[in-house]
Residue, then its C-alpha position, 0 to 999 in steps of 0.5 A: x500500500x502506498x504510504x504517505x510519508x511528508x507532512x506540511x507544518x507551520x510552512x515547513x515539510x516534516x519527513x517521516x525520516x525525521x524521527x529516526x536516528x542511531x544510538x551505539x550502532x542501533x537504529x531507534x525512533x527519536x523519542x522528543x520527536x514521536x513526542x512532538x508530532x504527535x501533539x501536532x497531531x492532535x492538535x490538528x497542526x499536520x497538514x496534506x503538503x500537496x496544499x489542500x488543507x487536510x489533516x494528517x496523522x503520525x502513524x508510529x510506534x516502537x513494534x515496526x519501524x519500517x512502516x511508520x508513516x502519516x495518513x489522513x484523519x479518520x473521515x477525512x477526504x479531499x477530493x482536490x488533494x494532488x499530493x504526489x506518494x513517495x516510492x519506497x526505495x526513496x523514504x527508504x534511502x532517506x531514513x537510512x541517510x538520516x541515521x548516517x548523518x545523525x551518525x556521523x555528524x552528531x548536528x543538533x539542527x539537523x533538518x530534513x526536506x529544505x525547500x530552495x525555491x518553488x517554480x510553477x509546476x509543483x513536480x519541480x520543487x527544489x530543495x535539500x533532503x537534509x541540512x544541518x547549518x551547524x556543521x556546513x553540511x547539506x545532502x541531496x539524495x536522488x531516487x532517479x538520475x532524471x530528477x538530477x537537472x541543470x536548474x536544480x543543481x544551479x539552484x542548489x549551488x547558488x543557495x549552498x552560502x559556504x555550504x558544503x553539498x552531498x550529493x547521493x542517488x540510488x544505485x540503481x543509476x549506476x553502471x557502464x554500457x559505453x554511453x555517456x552517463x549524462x545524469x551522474x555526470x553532472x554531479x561528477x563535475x560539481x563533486x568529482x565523483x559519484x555516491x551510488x546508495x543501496x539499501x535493504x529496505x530502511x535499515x541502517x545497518x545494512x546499507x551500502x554505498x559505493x564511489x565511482x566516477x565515470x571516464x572514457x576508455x582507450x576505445x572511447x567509451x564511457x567506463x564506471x570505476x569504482x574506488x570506494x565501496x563498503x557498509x554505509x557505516x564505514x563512510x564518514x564526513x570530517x569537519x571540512x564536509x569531506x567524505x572519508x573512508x578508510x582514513x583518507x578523504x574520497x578525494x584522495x582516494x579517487x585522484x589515486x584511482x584516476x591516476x591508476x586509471x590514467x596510467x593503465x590507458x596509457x600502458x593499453x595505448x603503448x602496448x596496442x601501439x606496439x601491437x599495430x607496428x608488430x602487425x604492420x611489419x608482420x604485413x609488411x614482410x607478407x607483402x614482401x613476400x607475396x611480392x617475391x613469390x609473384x616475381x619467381x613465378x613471374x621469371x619461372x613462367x618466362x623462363x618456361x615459355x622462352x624454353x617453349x619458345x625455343x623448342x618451337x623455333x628448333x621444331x620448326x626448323x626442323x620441320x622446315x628442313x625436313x620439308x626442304x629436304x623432302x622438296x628436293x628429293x621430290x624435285x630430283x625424282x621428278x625431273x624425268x616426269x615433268x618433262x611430259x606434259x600430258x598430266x600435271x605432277x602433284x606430290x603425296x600433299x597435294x601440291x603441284x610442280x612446275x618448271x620454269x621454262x626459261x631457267x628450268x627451274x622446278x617449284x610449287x606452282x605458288x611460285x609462278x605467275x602463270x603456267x599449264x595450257x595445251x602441251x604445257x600441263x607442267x611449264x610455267 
């Protein structure tokens, strides 16, 4: 069931998380606070904070922590009431964030739901979920990264006067997929870095938060790096408003991670750098290679048709020699039937003879311009 857990007061929202606080690591409701309350109560004094006049009451006690809550008074409706009911996982979050300041601050004036500044539309009010002007010290705790605007930071920032501000979102705006991690982005560049919230259900004790800030890898993508993380308990706040863990401020842990971060990229840099100039040198000598092969077989394939090309010229001349010879064996054992001139002289390949009747010359009649007729069947 949805529970209402803002009242409105004298002008001033009062959060549920207001009567919680921590004593010897045991988280218990603060007693002057039920007690106040729910004086109020009675008296009428708590109000719906949505503006429409209902009253409400302080549902409380010592036997459920978790589901103290206020509701509207018995009978009580408004058919005009408007007010927004806050998720679990965010009253949740701010009772266990109020137990961690009261922790570890140990402020006497520590407020919850500060307003900044109103704008028109209600969904848009700004303020700080905690602030203790003691010690300097404001906290601003995000459910979703969507509720992290420039309007809102601007604001905040310019009505911190010397305030030193915190800010925290849940964990579930954490992570790296390679994107931009726009939202937390702007807090990593009023902060430095990220403070990602766990909680199980509202107990303190079991709370965990982690540091992150987000930079680009050697590829360009956008990487979570985590360089704080533990039991909420173990993260506390020195008197210069400074997140501390494990004895050092998270600013000092984090430019240690940075410079980690930094020196690793450079490294992967070097070492894909090295990689590229052994690849280009492996390619380098393949081509070398292919272009060496390409050139014996090129000088064997010319080698091998000069050799053919010789064996034929030697063939042909062979066979041109072995027709010459051919041709004058025939020439000579033709002398004695040419002379007739009653039948042409054709060879075994079909080539007919004549002889020159000037020169006497005996030759294929390709040779001659003219030749045959009556009684000169083999003269040209």
């Amino acid at each position: 069931m949805a529970l209402r857990t803002v009242a409105l007061c004298n002008g001033k929202y009062i959060g549920i998380e207001t009567i919680y606080t921590v004593i010897d690591n045991k988280q218990i409701n603060i007693p002057e606070k039920l007690k106040e309350l729910r004086e109020k109560s009675r008296n009428n004094e708590l109000f719906c904070p949505c503006g429409c006049g209902s009253n409400l009451i302080l549902v409380a006690g010592d036997k459920n922590l978790r589901e103290q809550h206020f509701r509207l008074k018995d009978g009580a409706f408004n058919q005009d009431c408007k007010v927004i009911i806050e998720g679990k996982t965010s009253i949740d979050s701010k009772i266990v964030l109020k137990c961690w300041l009261d922790d570890k601050l140990k402020a006497t004036d520590l407020e919850s739901r500060v307003p900044i500044q109103d704008v028109d539309d209600i969904n848009r009010k700004y303020e700080f979920t905690f602030l203790s002007r003691e010690k300097k010290i404001a906290l601003v705790y995000s459910h979703e990264r969507v509720n992290i605007a420039d309007e809102k930071i601007k604001l905040l920032e310019s009505n911190s006067q010397g305030i030193r501000i915190l800010y925290i979102v849940d964990i579930m705006n954490g992570g790296s997929n390679g994107q931009y991690p726009e939202g937390l982005m702007k807090i990593q560049d009023i902060q430095g870095f990220c403070l990602l919230l766990t909680v199980t259900e509202a107990v303190y004790e079991t709370a965990v938060m982690k540091a992150v800030f987000y930079a680009k890898d050697i590829d360009g993508l956008w990487q979570e790096v985590s360089f704080a993380y533990g039991p909420l308990r173990d993260f506390s706040i020195n008197d210069d408003g400074k997140v501390v863990f494990d004895g050092k401020t998270l600013d000092e842990i984090k430019d240690k991670k940075e410079k980690e971060f930094n020196r690793d990229l450079e490294v992967e840099k070097k070492c894909r750098m090295e990689e590229e100039k052994r690849r280009a040198e492996h390619m380098k000598k393949l081509k070398e290679q292919k272009e060496a092969e390409l050139a014996r077989q090129a000088e064997e394939a010319a080698k091998r048709k000069a050799a053919l090309e010789e064996k034929q010229r030697l063939e042909e001349e062979q066979s041109q020699a072995k027709i010459k010879k051919r041709d004058e064996e025939f020439k000579r054992s033709i002398e004695s039937t040419i002379t007739q001139q009653k039948t042409p002289v054709i060879d075994s390949e079909g080539n007919r003879w004549i002889k020159c009747e000037f020169c006497g010359k005996i030759a294929k009649d390709s040779e001659f311009a003219m030749y045959g007729g009556p009684g000169r069947v083999n003269i040209g």
